[in-house]
C-alpha positions as CSV (number, residue, x, y, z in Angstrom):
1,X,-44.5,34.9,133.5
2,X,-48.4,35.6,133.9
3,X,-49.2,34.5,137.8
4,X,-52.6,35.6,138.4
5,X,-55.0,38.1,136.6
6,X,-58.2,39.6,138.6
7,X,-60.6,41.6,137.6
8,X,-63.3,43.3,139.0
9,X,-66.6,45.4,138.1
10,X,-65.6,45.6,134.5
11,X,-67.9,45.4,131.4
12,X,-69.7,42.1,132.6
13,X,-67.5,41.2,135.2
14,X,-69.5,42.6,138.5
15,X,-67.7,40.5,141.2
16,X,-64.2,39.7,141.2
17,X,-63.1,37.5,138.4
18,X,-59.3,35.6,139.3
19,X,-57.7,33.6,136.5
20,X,-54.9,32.1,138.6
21,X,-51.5,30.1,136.5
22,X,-50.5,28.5,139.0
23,X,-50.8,24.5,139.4
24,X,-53.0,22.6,141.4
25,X,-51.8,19.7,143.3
26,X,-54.9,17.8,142.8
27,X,-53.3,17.7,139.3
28,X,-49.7,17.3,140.1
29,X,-49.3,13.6,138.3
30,X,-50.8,15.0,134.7
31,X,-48.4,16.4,132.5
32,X,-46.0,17.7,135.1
33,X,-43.1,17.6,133.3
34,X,-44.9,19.3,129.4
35,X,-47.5,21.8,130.8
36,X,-45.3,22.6,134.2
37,X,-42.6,25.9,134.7
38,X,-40.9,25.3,137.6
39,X,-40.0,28.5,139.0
40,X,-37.8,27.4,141.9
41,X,-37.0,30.7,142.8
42,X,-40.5,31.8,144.5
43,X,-40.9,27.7,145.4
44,X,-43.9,27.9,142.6
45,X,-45.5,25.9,139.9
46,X,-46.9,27.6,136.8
47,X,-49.3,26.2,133.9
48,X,-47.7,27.1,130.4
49,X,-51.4,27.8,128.9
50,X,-55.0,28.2,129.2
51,X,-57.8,27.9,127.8
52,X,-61.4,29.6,128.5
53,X,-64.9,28.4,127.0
54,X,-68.3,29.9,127.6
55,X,-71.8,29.9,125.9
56,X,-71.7,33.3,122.9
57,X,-72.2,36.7,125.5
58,X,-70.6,34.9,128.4
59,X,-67.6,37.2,129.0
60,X,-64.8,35.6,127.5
61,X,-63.9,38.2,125.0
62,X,-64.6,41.0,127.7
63,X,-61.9,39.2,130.0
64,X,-59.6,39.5,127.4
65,X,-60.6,43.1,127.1
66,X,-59.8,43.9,130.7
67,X,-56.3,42.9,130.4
68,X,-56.3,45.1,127.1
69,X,-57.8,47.9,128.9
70,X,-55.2,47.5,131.9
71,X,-52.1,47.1,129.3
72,X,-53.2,50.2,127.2
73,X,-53.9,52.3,130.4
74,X,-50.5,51.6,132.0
75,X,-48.6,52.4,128.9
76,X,-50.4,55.3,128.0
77,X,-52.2,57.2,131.0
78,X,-49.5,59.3,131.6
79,X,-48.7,60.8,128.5
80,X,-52.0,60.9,126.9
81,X,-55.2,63.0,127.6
82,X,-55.3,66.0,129.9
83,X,-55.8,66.7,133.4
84,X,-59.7,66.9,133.6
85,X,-59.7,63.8,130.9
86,X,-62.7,61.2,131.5
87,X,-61.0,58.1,131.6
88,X,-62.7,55.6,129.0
89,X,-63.5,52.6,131.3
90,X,-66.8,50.5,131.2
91,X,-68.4,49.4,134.8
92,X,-71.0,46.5,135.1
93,X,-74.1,48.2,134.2
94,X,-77.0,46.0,135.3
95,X,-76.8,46.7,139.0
96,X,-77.3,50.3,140.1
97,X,-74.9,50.0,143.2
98,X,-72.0,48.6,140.5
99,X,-72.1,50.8,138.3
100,X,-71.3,54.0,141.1
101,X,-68.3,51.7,142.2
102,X,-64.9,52.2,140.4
103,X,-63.2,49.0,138.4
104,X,-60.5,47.2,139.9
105,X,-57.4,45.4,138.1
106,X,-54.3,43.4,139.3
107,X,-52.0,41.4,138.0
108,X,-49.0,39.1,139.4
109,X,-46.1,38.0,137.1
110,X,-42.0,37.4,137.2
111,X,-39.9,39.2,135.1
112,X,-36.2,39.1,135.6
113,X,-36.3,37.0,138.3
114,X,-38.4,39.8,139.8
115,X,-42.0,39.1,141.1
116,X,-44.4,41.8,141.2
117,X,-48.1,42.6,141.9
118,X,-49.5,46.0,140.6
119,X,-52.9,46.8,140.1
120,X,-55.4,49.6,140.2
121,X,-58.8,51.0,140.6
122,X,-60.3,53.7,138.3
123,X,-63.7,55.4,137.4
124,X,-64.4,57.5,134.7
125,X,-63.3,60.4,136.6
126,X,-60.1,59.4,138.7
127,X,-58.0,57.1,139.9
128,X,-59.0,55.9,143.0
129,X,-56.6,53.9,144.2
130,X,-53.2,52.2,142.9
131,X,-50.5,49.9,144.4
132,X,-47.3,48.1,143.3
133,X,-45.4,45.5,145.6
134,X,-42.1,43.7,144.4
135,X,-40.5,40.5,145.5
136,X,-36.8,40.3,144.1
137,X,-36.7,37.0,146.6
138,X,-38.7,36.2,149.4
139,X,-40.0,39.1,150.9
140,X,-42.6,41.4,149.2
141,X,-42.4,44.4,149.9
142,X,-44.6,47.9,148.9
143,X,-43.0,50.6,146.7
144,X,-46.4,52.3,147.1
145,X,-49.7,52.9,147.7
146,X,-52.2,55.8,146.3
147,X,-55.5,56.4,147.3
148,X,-56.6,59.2,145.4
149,X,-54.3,61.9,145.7
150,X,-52.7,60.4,149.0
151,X,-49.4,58.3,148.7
152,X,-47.6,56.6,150.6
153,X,-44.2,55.5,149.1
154,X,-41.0,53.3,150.1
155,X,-38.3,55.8,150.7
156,X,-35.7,53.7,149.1
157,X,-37.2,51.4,146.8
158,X,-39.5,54.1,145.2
159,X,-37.4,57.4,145.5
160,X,-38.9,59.4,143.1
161,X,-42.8,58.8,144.1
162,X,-42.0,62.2,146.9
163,X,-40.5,64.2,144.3
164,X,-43.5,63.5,142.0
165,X,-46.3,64.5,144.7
166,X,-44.1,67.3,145.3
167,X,-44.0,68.3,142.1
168,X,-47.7,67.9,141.4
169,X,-47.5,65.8,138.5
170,X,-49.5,63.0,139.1
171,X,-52.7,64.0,137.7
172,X,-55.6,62.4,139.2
173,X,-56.5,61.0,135.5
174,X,-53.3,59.3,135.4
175,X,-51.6,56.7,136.9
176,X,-48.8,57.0,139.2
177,X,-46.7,54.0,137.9
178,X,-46.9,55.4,133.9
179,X,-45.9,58.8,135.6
180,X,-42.6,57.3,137.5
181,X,-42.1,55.3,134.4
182,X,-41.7,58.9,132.4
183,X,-39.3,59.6,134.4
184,X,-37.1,56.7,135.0
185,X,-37.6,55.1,137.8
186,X,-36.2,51.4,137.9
187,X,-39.0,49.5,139.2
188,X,-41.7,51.2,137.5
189,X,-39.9,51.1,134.3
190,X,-39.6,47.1,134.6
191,X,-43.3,46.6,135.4
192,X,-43.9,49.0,132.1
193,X,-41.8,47.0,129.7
194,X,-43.7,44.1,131.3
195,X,-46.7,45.6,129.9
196,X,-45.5,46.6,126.6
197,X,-44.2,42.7,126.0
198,X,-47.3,41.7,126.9
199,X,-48.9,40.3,123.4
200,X,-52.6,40.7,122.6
201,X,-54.3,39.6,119.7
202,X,-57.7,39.2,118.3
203,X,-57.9,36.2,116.2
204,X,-61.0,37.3,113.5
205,X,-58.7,40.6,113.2
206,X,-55.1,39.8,111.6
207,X,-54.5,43.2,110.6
208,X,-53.3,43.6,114.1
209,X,-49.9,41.1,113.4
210,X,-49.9,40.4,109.6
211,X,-47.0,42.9,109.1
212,X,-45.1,40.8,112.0
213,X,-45.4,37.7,109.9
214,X,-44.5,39.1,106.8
215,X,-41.4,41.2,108.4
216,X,-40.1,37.9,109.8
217,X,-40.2,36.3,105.9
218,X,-37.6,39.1,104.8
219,X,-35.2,38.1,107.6
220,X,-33.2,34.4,106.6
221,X,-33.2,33.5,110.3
222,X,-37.0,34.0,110.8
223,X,-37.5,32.9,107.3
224,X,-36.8,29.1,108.4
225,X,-38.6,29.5,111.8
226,X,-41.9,30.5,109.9
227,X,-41.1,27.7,106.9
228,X,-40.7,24.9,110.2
229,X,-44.0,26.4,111.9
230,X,-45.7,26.3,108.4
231,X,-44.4,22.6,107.9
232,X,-45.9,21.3,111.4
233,X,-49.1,22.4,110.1
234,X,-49.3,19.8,107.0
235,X,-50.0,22.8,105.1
236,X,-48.4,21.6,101.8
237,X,-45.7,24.6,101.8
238,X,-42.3,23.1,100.5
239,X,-41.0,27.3,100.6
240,X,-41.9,30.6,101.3
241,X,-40.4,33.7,100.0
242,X,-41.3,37.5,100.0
243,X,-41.9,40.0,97.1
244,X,-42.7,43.5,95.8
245,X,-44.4,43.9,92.7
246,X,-44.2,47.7,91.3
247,X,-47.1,48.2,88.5
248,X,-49.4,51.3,87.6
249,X,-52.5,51.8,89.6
250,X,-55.2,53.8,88.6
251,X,-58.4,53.6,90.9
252,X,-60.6,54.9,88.5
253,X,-59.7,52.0,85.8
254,X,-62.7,50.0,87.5
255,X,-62.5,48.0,84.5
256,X,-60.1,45.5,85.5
257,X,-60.0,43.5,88.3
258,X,-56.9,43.8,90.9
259,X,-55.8,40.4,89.9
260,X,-56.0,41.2,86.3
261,X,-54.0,44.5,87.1
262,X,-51.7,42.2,89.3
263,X,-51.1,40.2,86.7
264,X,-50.2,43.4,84.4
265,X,-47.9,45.0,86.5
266,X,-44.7,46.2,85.3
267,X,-41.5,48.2,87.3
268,X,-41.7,51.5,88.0
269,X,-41.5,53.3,91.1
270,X,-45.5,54.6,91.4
271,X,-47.3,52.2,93.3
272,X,-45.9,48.9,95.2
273,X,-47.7,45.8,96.2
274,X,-45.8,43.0,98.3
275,X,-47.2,39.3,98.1
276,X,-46.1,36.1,99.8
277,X,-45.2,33.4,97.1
278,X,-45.7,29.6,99.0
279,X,-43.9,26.8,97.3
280,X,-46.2,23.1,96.6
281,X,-45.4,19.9,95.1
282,X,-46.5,19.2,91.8
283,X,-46.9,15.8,90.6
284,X,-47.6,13.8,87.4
285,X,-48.3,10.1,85.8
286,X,-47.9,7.6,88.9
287,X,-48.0,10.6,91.7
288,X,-44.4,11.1,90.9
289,X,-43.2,14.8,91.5
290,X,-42.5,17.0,89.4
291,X,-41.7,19.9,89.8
292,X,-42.9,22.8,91.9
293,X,-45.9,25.5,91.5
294,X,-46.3,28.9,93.4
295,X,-49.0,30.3,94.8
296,X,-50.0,33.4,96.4
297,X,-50.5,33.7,99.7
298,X,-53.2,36.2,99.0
299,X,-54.8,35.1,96.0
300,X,-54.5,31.5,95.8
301,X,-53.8,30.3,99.7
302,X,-57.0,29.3,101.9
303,X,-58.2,31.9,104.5
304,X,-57.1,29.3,107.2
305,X,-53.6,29.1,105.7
306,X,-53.4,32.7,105.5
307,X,-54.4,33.0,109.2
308,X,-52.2,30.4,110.3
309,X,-48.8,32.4,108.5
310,X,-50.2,35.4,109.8
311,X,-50.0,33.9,113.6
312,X,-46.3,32.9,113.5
313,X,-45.1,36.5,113.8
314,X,-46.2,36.8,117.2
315,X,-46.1,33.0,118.5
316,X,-42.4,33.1,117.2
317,X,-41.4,36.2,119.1
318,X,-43.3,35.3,122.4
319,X,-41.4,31.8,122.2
320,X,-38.6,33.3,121.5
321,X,-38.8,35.9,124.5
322,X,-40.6,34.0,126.9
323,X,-43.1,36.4,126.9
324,X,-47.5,36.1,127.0
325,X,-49.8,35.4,124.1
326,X,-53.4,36.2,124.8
327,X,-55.3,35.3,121.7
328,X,-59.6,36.4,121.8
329,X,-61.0,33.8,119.3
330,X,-57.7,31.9,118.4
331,X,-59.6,28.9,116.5
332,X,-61.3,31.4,114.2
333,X,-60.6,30.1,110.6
334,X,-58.8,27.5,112.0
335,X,-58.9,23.6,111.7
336,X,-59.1,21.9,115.3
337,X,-55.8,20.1,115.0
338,X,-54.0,23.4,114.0
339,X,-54.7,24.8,117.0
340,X,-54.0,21.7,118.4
341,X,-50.8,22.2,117.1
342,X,-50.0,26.1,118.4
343,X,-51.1,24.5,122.6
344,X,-48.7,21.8,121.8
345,X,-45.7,23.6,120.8
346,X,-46.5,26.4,124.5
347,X,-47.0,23.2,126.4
348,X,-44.0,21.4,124.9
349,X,-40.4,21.3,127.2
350,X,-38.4,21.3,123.5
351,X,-39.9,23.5,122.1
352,X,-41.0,26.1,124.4
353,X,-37.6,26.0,126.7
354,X,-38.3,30.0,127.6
355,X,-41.5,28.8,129.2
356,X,-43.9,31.3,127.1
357,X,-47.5,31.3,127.9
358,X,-50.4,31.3,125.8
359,X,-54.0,32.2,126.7
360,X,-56.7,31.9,124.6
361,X,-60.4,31.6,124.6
362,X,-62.3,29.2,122.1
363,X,-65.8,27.3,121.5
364,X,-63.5,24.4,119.7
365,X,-64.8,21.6,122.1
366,X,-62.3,19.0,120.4
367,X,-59.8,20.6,122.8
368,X,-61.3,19.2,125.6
369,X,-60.3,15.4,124.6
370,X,-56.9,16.2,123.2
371,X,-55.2,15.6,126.5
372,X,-53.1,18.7,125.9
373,X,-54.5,20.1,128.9
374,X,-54.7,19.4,132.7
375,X,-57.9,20.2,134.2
376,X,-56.0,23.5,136.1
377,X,-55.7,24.9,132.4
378,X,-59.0,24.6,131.4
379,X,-61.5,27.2,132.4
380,X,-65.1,28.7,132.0
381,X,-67.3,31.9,132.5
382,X,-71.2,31.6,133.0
383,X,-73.3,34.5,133.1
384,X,-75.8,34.2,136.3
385,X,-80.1,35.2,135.6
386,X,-78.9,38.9,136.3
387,X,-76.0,38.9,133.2
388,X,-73.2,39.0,136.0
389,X,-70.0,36.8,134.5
390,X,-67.6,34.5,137.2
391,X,-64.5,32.6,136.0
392,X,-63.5,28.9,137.2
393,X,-61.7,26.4,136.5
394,X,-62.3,22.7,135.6
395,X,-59.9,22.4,138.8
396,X,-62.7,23.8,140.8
397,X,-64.5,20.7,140.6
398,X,-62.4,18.5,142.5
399,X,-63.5,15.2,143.5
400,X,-66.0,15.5,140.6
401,X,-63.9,15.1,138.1
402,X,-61.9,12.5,137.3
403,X,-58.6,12.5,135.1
404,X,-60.1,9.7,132.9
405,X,-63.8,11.8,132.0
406,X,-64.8,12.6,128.7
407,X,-64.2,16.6,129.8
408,X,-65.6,17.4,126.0
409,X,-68.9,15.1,126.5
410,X,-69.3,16.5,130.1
411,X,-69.1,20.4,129.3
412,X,-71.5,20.0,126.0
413,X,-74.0,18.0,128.3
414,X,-74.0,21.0,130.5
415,X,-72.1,19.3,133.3
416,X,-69.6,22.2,133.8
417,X,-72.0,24.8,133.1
418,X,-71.1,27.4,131.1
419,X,-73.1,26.6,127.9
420,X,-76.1,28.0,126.5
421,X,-79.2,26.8,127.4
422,X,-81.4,26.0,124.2
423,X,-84.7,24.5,125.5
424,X,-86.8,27.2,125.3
425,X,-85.1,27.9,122.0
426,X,-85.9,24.3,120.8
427,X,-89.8,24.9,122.4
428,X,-89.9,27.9,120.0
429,X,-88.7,26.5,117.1
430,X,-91.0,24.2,116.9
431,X,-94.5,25.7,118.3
432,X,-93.9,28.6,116.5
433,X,-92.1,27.8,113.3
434,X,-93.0,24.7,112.5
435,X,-96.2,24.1,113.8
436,X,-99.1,25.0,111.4
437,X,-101.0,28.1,111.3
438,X,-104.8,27.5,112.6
439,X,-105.6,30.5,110.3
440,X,-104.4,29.5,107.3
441,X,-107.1,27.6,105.3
């Protein structure tokens, strides 16, 4: 499980930027027993999911990216680029002091029973510094710490870091933890499958997971998972079954449409196309079924259904593991109560028994009066007058917010922050645009 994620002098993140899972006290009577992990091990309480609003160009797609950036530089710093290598990371800009200054990245989760904090700083040049502490109980304790080309390593715990340095391979464009990984070490091996399992999605882009959702169709097990998530949704979907079509192609027969040439196909072993059939109700005289009529998922399905079957790939798999959906953009194509839908089933104790966690960011303000959420899930980046992003959480307010407000009234009527301010907008609309023109005759 995610524990905290911070961020600092990334993209449009110039201070440090914390988004923190576990829950507030202040909260401690909503939802406890839904929205709650209990992890009694490390005496803590952990939210299942959160969500993050902001005005369009607040930051909440380049938080996402950081933990992208961080997941795709542990995994692959070590075995990719060469010593000498700029590394491809993106300071704040707008402040000449900032952008000088190297970006920072830690993160705090459990895995196996095991709690550990690793993190990071890097310029486009080096790394500058780098730590990792585990807690298999009570005590944390440090496997090592880097600064530059200077370690420092826990004899026991972290046995290979000497033979490493002594071997010179720690380049100074790589990090020390995908370089122990390489070669085996226990610990750094855990927090790189951590990373690996971590899921990250783009929610405009399905190209990313499609293949998941269709692989999981072929499988009979998965088959009725999907079919059960696809239910839920009030989709209409009775069935749902998976095909290969095997027809001639040619790409210079611009003649026909692809449908028309779908339509034509016939067997052979040239060219391949797979399609998801979905099953509907038909009905006649006195709305009484029947029969049954397919449809394609590609052709004939709506781009919302399409999205939907495309999400239960991953959402399946990090239920099913326990593992961390981060989803930039979730609501995209989708209906508010569908997403409604995919909070409820991470919040729910039934159905989400592994405790998987789903973040996502949105600008789907129904959300806000579903009740789904405690106010420690709910969170916000603002830009400040200089283009700097901060993070916080509807938590943050305290005293100021009660458990009965209208949270989705409040935040549109600016009393959160973290919306756009159209005044001026509004001023311009209508002295310049709709306002006559003196010159005209």
């Amino acid at each position: 499980m995610l524990i905290q994620f911070s961020v600092k002098n990334f993209k449009t993140f110039k201070e440090k930027a914390v988004l923190s899972f576990i829950a507030s006290n202040y909260d401690k009577e909503t939802r406890e027993d839904e929205n709650i992990a209990t992890i009694s091990d490390f005496n803590l309480r952990i939210v299942k999911s959160a969500v993050m609003y902001g005005a369009n160009a607040s930051g909440k797609s380049k938080f996402i990216d950081a933990l992208m950036f961080m997941k795709r530089f542990v995994i692959g710093s070590s075995k990719e680029g060469q010593k000498g290598d700029p590394i491809n990371v993106q300071t704040y800009k707008l402040d000449t002091e900032s952008e000088n200054e190297p970006a920072e990245f830690e993160v705090i989760f459990i895995y196996n029973n095991e709690m550990f904090r690793y993190g990071f700083e890097v310029n486009s040049q080096v790394v500058v510094s780098e730590w990792l502490y585990h807690k298999p109980k009570t005590k944390e304790v440090e496997l090592f710490y880097r600064e530059e080309q200077k370690f420092e390593f826990h004899e026991r715990n972290f046995s290979k870091g000497s033979t490493l340095e002594k071997e010179d391979l720690i380049r100074e464009n790589a990090l020390l933890l995908s370089v122990a990984a390489q070669f085996n070490d226990k610990n750094a091996g855990k927090v790189l499958d951590w990373f690996k399992e971590l899921k990250i999605i783009s929610g405009i882009q399905e190209e990313g997971y499609k293949n998941n959702a269709i692989a999981k169709i072929k499988d009979a097990a998965y088959n009725r998972k999907v079919l059960d998530l696809l239910k839920k949704a009030d989709l209409g979907i009775e069935n749902i079954t998976y095909k290969e079509y095997y027809f001639d192609f040619d790409p210079a027969d611009n003649k026909k449409s692809f449908e028309e040439i779908f339509e034509g196909f016939k067997k052979n072993d040239e060219e391949a196309f797979s399609d998801i059939t979905t099953v509907h109700k038909r009905y006649g005289i006195g709305r009484k079924r029947v029969d049954d009529v397919k449809f394609s998922m590609h052709f004939d399905e709506s781009s919302g259904t399409q999205k939907f079957f495309f999400l239960t790939g991953p959402v399946i798999d990090t239920l099913e593991t326990g593992g961390i959906l981060v989803a930039d953009e979730l609501d995209s194509k989708l209906h508010p109560n569908l997403v409604s839908k995919i909070v409820s089933i991470f919040n729910s104790k039934e159905l989400n028994p592994n405790n998987a966690q789903l973040i996502f960011n949105t600008h789907d303000t129904n959300l806000l009066n579903s009740r789904l959420f405690r106010r420690d899930q709910i969170w916000f980046i603002e830009k400040d007058r200089y283009g700097a992003a901060k993070l916080y959480s509807l938590a943050d307010f305290k005293s100021e917010v009660r458990k009965a407000d209208n949270f989705e009234d409040n935040y549109i009527r600016g009393k959160y922050g973290a919306v756009p301010l159209l005044n001026d907008f509004e001023d311009f609309i209508y002295s310049k645009m709709l306002q006559p023109n003196e010159n005209e005759g």
